[in-house]
N, C-alpha and C positions, 0 to 999 in steps of 0.2 A: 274971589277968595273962597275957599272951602271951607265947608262948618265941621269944625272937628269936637271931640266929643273932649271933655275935663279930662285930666288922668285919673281923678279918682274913679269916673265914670268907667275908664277904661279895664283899671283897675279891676273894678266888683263885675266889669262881664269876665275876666278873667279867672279868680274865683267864687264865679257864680255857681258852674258843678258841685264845688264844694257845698256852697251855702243853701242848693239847694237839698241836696243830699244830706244835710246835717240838719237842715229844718224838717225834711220827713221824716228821715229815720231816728232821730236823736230827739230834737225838740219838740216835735211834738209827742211823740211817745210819752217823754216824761212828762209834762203836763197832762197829759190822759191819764196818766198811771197817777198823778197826785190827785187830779181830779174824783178817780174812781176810788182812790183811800180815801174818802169824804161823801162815798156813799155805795151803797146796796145796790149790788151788781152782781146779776145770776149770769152771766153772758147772754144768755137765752131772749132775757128784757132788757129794756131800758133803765140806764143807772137812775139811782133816785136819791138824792142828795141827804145825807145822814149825820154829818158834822163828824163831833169825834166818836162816834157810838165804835166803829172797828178797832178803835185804837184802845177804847174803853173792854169791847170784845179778850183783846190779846193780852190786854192786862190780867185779865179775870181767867185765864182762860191755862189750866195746869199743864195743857200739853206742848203749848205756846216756852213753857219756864223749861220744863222738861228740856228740848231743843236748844233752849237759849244756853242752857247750863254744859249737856252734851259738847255743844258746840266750841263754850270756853274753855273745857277741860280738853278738847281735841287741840283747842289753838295754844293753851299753856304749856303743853308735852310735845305737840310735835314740829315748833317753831323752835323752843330750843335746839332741839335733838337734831332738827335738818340743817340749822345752823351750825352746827358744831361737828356734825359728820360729815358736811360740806366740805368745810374750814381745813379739817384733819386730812381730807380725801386731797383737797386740793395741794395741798400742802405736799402731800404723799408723792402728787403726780409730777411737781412742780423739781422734783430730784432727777439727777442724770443715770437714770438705769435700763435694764437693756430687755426691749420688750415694750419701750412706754406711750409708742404709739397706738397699740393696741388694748394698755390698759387704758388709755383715754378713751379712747373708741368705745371700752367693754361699759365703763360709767356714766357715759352719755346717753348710749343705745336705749336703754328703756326709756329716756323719758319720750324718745318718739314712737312708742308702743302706744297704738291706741287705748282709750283708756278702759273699753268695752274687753278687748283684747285681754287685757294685763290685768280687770277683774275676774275672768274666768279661768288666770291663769293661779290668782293666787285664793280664789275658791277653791281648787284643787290642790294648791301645797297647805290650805287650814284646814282641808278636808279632817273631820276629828277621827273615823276609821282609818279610812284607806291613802290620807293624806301625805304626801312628802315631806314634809315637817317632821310628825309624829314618826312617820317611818328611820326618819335619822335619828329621833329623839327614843327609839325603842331600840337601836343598834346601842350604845350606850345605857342602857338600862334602865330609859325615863319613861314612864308614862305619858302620852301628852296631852295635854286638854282637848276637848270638842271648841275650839276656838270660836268658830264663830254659831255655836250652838247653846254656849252660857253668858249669860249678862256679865259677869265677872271678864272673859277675856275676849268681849265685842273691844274695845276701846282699846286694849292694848295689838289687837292684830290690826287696827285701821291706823293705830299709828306706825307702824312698821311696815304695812304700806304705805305710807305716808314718803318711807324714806327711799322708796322706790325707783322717785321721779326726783330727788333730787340733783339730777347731771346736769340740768341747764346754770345750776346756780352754784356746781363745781367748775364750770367751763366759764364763767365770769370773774370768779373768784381763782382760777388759773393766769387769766389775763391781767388780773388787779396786783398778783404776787409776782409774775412777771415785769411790772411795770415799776416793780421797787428797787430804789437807787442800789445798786453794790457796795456802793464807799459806805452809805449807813451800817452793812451785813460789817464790813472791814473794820470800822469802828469799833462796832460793840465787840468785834474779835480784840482787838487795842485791851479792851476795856475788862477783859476775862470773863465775858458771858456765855453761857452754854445754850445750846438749841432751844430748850425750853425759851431761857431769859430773851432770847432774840425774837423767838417768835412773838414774847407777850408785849414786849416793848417796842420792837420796831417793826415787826409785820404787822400786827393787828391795828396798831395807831396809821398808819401809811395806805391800808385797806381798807380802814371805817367807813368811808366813804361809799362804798362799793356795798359791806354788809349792812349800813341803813337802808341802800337800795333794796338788796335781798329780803332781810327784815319787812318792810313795806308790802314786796310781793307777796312772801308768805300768811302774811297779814288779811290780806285780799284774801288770797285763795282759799286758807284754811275756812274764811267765813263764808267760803263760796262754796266749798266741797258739798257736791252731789253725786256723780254719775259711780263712782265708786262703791260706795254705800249703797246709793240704792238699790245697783246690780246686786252685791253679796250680803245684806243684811234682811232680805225678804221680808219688807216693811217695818225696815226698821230693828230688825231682830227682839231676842228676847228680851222682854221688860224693856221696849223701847232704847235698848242700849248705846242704837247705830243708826239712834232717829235722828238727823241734823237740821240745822234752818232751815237752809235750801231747800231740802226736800220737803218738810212741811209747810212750808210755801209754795214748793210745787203739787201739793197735793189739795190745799185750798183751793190754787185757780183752778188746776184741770181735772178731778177728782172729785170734791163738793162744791165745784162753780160759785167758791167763794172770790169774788176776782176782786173787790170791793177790800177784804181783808186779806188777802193774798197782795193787794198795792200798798196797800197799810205795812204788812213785813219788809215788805220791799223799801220802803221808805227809812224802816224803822231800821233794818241792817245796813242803807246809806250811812246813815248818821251815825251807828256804833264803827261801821270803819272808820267817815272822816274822823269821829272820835279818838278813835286807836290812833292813826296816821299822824294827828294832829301833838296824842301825847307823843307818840316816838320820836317825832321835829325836835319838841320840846325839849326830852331827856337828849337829843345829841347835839344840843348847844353845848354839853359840857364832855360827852366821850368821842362827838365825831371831832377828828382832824381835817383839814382842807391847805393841800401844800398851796403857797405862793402860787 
């Protein structure tokens, strides 16, 4: 008789690639990286166990709030705006008119623009002389700001790029409007509503589902946002304007070989996403819908 192995044995060599690959690159990392938020870590040396002294550090620490604040007023303005210019676009695309494979195509296209790419393209339309902006904003008779040269309009041109890359979450929110019954549209015709009232009442309730999806990402991302900034804000810009998390966390570990407080933010921006994610769950117990 042959000795054969349990299933579940069989099982876990099956997904053993995985589990091996998830314990190097995943599990253990985070452990190291919580490890090293609990202590004084040059890279250079050996970590040296510190308690909460980093976390004490970031508390106390004005440029630390600076970033935290930056970062919320980035995620309060351009979480809306990308939702609702989404929403509008999609809405737009989701009509029978002629041309509209191409305007799909035109809405998508940047967000496959790399992102190094698409910062040195929109350094030169903020450009505050010789800028394409400015230069359509002086055919009309406007003067236009040094955009990304005053504290005042660092914040408003990051959000508008912001809205750049919004086509992945037009082409979802196409598929979601697509997916909505007819007889509901039929209905509320029954019923004398107009475009507005249908969209508010039975698109947006029929796609909630979809936009906590979106919601969530942008959520993520906004708190993630580096590579953009850091290309076109040249440290930051003026008075710190275009300083974000990420980046001064990326300037901790690789910059002042703070790696110790650089795991520390790390941790600390964990927990303000789960935080967000967790209230957003909460608020769509009452506005998300879920058909049958």
């Amino acid at each position: 008789m042959r000795w054969r192995l349990p299933e579940w044995a069989v099982g876990l060599l099956f997904i053993s690639p995985w589990l091996v690959g998830f314990g190097a690159f995943m599990a253990l990392p985070i452990a190291l990286s919580f490890w090293y938020s609990l202590s004084d870590y040059t890279i250079l040396e050996p970590p040296v166990y510190v308690g909460l002294e980093n976390y004490q550090r970031l508390a106390e620490d004005p440029v630390f709030w600076k970033v935290m604040w930056n970062t919320v007023i980035y995620a309060v303005i351009a979480i809306p705006l990308g939702t609702i210019f989404a929403l509008v676009i999609a809405g737009l695309l989701n009509a029978k008119v002629i041309g509209l494979t191409f305007f799909r195509a035109a809405v998508f296209l940047p967000s496959l623009v790399p992102l190094v790419a698409s910062a040195m393209i929109w350094i030169w339309i903020f450009n505050g002389e010789n800028g394409l902006l400015n230069g359509a904003l002086e055919l009309i008779g406007i003067r236009g700001p040094n955009w990304l040269g005053e504290a005042a309009w660092m914040m408003p041109s990051l959000v508008i790029i912001s809205l750049w890359s919004i086509g992945q979450a037009v082409v979802i929110y196409l598929a979601a409007l697509q997916d909505v019954p007819t007889s509901l549209y039929e209905a509320a015709d029954l019923d004398g509503m107009g475009v507005i009232g249908k969209f508010w009442n039975v698109t947006i309730p029929m796609i909630s589902p979809v936009i906590l999806f979106n919601v969530i990402m942008a959520i993520i991302a906004t708190w993630q946002i580096f590579a953009v900034p850091f290309i076109i804000s040249l440290d930051g810009g003026p008075e710190r304007s275009g300083y974000f998390y990420t980046m001064y966390l990326y300037d901790q570990a690789f910059r002042f070989l703070n790696m110790g407080v650089a795991s520390a933010m790390a941790w600390v921006q964990l927990l303000i996403i789960l935080g967000l994610t967790g209230l957003t769950f909460l608020v769509s117990r009452r506005t998300v819908h879920y058909r049958a």
